[in-house]
N, C-alpha and C positions, 0 to 999 in steps of 0.2 A: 181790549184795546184802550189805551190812554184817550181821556178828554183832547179835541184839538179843535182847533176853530172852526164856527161855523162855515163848510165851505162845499160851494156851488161852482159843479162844471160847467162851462159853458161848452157848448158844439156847433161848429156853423155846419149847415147842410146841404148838399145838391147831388142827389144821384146817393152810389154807392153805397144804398142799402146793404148791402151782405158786410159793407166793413162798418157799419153804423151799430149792426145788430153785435157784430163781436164786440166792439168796446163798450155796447149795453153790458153782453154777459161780463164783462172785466171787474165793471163797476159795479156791478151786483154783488159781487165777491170783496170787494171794499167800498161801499157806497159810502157817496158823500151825501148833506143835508137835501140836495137838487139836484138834477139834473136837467140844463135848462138846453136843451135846440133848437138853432134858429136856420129855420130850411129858406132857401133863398129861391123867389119867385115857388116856389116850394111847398106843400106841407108834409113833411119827411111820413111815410106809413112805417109805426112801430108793429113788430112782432110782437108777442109777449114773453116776457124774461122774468119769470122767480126771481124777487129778491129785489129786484129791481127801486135803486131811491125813485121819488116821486118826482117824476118828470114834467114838465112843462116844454110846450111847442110852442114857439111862435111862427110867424114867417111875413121875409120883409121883401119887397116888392123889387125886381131886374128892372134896368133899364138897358134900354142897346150899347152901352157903353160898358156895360161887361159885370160881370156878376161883383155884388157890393159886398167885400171882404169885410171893408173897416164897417159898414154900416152895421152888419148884423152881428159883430161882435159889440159891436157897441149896442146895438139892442138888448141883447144877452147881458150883458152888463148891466144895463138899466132895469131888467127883469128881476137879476140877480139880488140888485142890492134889495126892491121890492120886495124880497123873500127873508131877508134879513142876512144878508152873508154879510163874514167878516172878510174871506179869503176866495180870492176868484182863482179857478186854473181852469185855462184855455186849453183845450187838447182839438188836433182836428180830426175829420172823422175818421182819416187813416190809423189814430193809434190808438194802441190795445194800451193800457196802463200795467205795468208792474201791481200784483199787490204790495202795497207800501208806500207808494206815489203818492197818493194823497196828505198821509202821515207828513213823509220828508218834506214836502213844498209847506205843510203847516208848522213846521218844528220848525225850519230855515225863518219863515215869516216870523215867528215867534221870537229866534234870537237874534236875529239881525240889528234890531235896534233904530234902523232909520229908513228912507223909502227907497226900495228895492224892486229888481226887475229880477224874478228867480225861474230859472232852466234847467233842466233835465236833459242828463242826456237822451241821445235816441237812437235806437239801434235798425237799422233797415232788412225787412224782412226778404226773402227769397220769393217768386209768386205762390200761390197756396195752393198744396194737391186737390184731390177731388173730394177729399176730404175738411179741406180747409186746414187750419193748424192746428198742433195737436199740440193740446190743453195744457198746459202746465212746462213746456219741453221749449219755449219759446227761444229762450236765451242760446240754447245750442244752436239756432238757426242764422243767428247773425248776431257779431260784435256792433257796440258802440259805433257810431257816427267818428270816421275817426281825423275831420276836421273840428273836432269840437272837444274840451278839454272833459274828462270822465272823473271827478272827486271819490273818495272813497265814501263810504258810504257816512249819511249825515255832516259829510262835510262841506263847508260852503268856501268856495273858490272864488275871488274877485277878479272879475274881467275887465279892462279897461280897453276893449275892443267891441264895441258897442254896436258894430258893423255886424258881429256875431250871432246878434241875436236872430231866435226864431220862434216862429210866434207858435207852431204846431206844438208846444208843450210848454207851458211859461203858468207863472201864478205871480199874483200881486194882488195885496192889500186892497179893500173897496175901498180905505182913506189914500192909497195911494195915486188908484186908481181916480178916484173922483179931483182930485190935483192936477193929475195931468189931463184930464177929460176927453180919455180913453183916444180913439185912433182918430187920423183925420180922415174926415168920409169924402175927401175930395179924389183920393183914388178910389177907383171902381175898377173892375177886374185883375190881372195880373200882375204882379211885384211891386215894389217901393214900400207899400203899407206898412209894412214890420219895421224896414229899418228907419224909415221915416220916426214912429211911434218909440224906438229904440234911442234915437237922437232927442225926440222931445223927452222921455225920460234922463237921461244925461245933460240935457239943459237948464232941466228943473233941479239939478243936485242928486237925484238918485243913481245908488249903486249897482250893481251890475253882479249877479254870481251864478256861478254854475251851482248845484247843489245835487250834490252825492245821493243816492239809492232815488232819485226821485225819476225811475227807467220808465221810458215807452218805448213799445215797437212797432215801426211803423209799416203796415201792409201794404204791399205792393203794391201798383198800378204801373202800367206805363206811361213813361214822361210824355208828359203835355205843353213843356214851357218855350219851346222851338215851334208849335202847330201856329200856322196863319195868325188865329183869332187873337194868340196869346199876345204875340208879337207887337202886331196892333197895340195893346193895351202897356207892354211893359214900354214901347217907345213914348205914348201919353203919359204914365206914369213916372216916366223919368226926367222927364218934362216937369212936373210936378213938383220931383222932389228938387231938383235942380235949381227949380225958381228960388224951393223955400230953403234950401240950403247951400246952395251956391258952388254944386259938387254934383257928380251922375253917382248914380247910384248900379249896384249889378253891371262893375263894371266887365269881369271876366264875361259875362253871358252876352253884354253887349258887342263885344268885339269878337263872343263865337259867333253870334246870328250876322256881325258882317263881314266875316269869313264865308259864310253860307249866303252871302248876297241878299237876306233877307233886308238889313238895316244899312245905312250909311252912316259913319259913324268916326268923327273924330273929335275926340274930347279936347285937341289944346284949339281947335278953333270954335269948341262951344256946339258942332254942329252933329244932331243925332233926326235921324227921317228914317221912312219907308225905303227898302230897298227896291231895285226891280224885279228880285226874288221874289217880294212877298204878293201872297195873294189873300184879297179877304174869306175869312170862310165864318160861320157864326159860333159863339163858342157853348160846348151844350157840358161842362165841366172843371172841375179846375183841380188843381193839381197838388 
């Protein structure tokens, strides 16, 4: 394997051990300098995994207002650069990395030339037999993300839809990174955070690209982003992003949950609430 920069996964944590442990084995297979997990109200329990880069756990503290997405990546961050990285990739704990992932996000950061926001495609997995998945056979289970543009491989694609991104697979520069200083930790629980973080990079001047063979896939679960708890959190959340940019955010989801009578919801009078649908319920996951 070619020299590539030093670089540190980050993982946010809660629950969902069994798909924790598989993107341990992934990374094991191509390990990066760290592996840093940050279990939220949490401290994630590792299996043991051969081969495994040298990991470090932290874990950052819940409050009732819904598990702290931005916080504990930006923890991880903080950790990260402490260990000396040059290149950060966020994966969440849903996905399994491609071997090669790591390479392409440090080749991409390498020739790009100026401060970049770099994504991977991501392909969505089937639920997993009783076996779980079978090793090596990944890709025949599920194509690409097919709202998201796929480059050939090594190749970098610029997006100017900024709305796009997602943060379950992304890498960027620790000088990029420390520029933009990382996510805002005013959302806690569900949605806004990314594209929020997506906007302050395109404010600052940075570019935007999709980058070829840089594959995850991402392990099933059932959706969670319609449950009670979520709801709650993505109408605060949009709230949030709304103030700091003068626009809602998630709009297609918002006008499904007030088809579902969860939210009220009309954007030319500015006005988004609780619906009489919703009920509260507490959220013990996210999605």
């Amino acid at each position: 394997m070619s020299a590539r920069l030093n670089t540190v996964v980050i993982t946010i944590a809660r629950g969902r051990e069994t798909h924790l442990h598989r993107q341990r084995l992934a990374l094991a297979a191509d390990p990066p300098g760290h592996h840093v997990i940050v279990g939220m109200g949490e401290t994630p329990a590792l299996k043991d995994v051969p081969g495994a880069p040298p990991t470090v756990v932290l874990q950052v503290p819940v409050s009732p207002a819904g598990l702290p997405l931005a916080a504990a990546r930006n923890a991880g961050a903080a950790e990260a650069r402490g260990l000396g990285a040059e290149l950060l990739v966020l994966l969440d704990i849903d996905c399994i990395p491609e071997p090669g992932l790591l390479d392409r996000y440090a080749h991409a950061a390498t020739v790009c030339g100026h401060p970049a926001l770099l994504c991977g495609p991501v392909a969505y997995l089937p639920p997993a037999g009783p076996d779980g998945y079978p090793v090596g056979r990944l890709a025949s289970l599920a194509g690409p993300h097919p709202a998201r543009p796929v480059p050939p491989d090594r190749q970098l694609w610029p997006e100017s839809r900024f709305e796009l991104f997602w943060s379950l697979s992304f890498a960027m520069t620790v000088r990029d990174w420390s520029r933009l200083g990382g996510f805002c930790e005013e959302y806690t629980g569900y949605g806004g955070e990314d594209t929020d973080f997506a906007l302050t990079a395109s404010a600052a001047g940075a570019y935007f690209y999709w980058v070829g063979g840089a594959l995850a896939y991402h392990q099933h679960h059932p959706p969670s982003r319609g449950s009670s708890a979520h709801v709650a959190e993505i109408v605060r959340n949009a709230h949030t992003f709304h103030r700091r940019w003068g626009r809602w955010p998630m709009v297609d989801w918002l006008h499904e949950l007030a088809a579902d009578g969860q939210v009220r919801f009309a954007p030319e009078r500015s006005l988004l609430e609780l619906g009489s649908g919703h009920h509260d319920v507490p959220a013990t996951d996210f999605s």
